[in-house]
N, C-alpha and C positions, 0 to 999 in steps of 0.2 A: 504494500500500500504506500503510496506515495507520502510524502510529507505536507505536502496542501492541501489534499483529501483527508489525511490526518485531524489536518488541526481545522480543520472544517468539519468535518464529523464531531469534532470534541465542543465544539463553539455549538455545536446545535442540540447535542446532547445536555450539555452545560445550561443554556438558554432551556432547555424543557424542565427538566430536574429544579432547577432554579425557580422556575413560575410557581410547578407545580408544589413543589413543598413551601414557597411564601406566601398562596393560595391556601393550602392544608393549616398552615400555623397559623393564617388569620381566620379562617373559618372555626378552627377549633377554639379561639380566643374569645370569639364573638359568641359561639354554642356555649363553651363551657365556663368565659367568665364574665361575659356581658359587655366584654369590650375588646374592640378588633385591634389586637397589634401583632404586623410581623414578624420573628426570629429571623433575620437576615444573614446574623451568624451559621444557623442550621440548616439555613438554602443554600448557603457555598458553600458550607462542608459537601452538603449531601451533591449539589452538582459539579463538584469537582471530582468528588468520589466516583460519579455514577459517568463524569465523563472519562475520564480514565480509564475504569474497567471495559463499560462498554465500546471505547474508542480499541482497545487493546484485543476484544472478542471480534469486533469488526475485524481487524487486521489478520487475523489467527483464521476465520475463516475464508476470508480471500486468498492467505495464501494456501489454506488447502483446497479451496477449488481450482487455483492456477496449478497444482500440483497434480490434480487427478485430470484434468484436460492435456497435461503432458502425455503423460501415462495412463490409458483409461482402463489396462488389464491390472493393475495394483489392489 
């Protein structure tokens, strides 16, 4: 996987993960204490976390499908 595909995959990973947990922590804020505030700390952990892994399972899987279109009796 290329290096600009890379960190374009991780920028968008990063960006979903990020909405979607400072979306969850202000939802949960507002249900469970009656007032909406977001953890902005626990939206970059968690999209940084979740862009890395998944930017890394990305890559792992491309290269094994470029591996088996070499070879397709393995």
């Amino acid at each position: 996987m290329k290096i600009g595909k890379m960190l374009v995959h991780f920028v968008k990973v990063f960006i979903l993960a990020f909405l979607s947990t400072a979306a969850v922590t202000a939802l949960y804020g507002r249900i469970v204490h009656g007032a909406c505030g977001v953890n902005f700390e626990n939206a970059i952990i968690f999209g940084i976390l979740f862009g890395i892994l998944f930017t890394w399972l990305e890559g792992e899987r491309l290269e094994r499908d470029e591996d088996e279109q070499d070879n397709p009796y393995d």
